[in-house]
N, C-alpha and C positions, 0 to 999 in steps of 0.2 A: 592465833585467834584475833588479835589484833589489829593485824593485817588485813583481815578477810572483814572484821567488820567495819574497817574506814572505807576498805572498798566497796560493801553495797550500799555507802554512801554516796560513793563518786557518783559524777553524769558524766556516762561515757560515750565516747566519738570516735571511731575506725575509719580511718583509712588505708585502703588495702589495694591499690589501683592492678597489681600481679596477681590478684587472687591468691595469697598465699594461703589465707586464711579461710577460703570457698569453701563451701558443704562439697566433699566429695573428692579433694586434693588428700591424696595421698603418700605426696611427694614428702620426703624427710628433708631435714634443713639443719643449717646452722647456723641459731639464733644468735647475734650478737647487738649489743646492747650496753653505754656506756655503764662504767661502776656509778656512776652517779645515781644513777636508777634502777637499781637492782632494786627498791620499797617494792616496788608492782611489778616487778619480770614474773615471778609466779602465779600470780594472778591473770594477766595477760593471758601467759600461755593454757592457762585452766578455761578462760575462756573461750581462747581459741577455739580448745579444743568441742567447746559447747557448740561453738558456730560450725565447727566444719560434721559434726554427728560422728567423733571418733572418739576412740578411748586412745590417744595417744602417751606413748613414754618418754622421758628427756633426762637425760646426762649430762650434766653442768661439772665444768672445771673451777675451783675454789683452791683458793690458795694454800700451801700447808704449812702457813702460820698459825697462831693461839686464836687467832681472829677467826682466820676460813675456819677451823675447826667450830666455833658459833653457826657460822655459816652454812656446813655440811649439815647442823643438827637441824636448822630451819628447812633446809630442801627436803631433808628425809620426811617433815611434816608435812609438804605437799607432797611428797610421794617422787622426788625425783633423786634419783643419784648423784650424789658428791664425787668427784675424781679428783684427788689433791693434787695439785703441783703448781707450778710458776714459771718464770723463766731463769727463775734462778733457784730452784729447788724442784728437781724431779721434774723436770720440765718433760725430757724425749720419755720417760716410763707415762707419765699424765695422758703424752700424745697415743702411746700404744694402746692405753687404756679407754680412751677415749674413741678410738678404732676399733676395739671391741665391740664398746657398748652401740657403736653406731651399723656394726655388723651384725646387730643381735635385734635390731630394728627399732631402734630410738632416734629421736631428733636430739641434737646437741646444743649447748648455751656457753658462750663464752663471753666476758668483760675483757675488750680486747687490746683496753687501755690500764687494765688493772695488773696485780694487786696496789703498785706501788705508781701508776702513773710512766709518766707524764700526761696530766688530762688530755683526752682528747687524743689522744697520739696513739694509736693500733701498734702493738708487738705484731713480730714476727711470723708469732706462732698459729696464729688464725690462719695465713695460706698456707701453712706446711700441713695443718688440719685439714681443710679443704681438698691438698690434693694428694693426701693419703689415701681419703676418705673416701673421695668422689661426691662429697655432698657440696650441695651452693650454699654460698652463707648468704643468708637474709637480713640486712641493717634490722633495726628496732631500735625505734626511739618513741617518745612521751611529751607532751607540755601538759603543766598543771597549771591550774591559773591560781589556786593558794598552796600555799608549801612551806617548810621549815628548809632552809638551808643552811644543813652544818658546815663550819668552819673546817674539815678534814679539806686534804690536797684537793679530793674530785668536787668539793664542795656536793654534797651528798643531799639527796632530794628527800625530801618525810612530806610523803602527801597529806593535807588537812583536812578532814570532812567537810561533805558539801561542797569539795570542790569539780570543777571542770579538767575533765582528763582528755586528751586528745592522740591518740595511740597511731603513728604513722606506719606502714610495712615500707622499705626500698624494695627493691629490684633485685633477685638472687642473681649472685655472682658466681660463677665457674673460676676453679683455677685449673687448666688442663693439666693432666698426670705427667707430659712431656714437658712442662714451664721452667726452666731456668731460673738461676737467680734475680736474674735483669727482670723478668718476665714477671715474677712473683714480685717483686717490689715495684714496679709499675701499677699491679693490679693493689697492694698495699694502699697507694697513694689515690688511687682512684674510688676505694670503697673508704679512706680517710674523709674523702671529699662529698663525697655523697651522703656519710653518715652526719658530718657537719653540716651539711647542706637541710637537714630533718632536725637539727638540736635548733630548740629555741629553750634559751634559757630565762 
């Protein structure tokens, strides 16, 4: 609740230059989106889903520490599925699970720097995702012009009322089903760069 109502505080700003976000895109994705900023990923995509005229579903992977377990119980409030795991717990069962839900027609969300960091630095796991999946993963990122920043590793954003929110979409990225590992860590380094290229901190 608290969430929802700092956010019909904010002044919000989209930019979307792919139309990910268009009335009438259909396309499923997978949303990625530093940990830093996870306060508004659900809000975001609830909007989205207002702008594009769908009743869309989303599948978020959440860590299966004491923590994601907080975490899972906040998505189930917007309405979106928890899939626990990490890269160091449950990681390839997460991935399966997570190829479920995206075969069952939901958009996916993943912190692809998270749970434990290194800020900024995308795991592995996001193009093994991608090209299980066959979905493109779409950057998302956020500037707020007032904010709380907590002192945790991702240094973690608490938007403030009344502030200016500025919501950017990237460029969906393909990882082809035939990619190699040269190939999938190439394309790691290049959606690293792009999504940095959208953080304004």
């Amino acid at each position: 609740m608290l969430i929802r109502l700092v956010a019909l505080t904010l002044r919000w700003r989209w930019k979307d230059d792919f139309g990910v976000s268009s009335p009438g895109n259909r396309q499923r994705f997978i949303f990625a989106v530093w940990h830093n900023r996870l306060a508004l990923s659900q809000v975001i995509y609830k909007r989205m889903d207002i702008h594009r005229g769908q009743k869309r579903r989303l599948a978020a992977l959440v860590s299966a520490s004491r923590d994601g377990g907080l975490l899972a119980r906040v998505l189930e409030l917007f309405g979106t599925i928890g899939i626990r795991g990490s890269s160091s717990r449950r990681g390839a069962q997460a991935l399966r699970e997570l190829a479920t839900e995206a075969g069952q027609g939901r958009d996916l969300a993943v912190t692809p720097d998270g749970p434990r960091g290194p800020k900024y630095e995308p795991q592995t796991g996001i193009m093994a995702l991608a090209q299980i999946t066959g979905l493109p993963i779409v950057p998302v990122s956020y500037w707020l012009g007032w904010k709380w920043t907590l002192g945790s590793w991702d240094g973690f954003q608490i938007p403030l009322p009344f502030s200016a929110v500025e919501v950017e979409f990237g460029e969906p990225m393909h990882v082809p089903p035939a990619a190699d590992e040269t190939a999938r860590e190439a394309l790691r380094q290049k959606f690293r760069e792009t999504l940095l290229a959208m953080t304004r901190d």
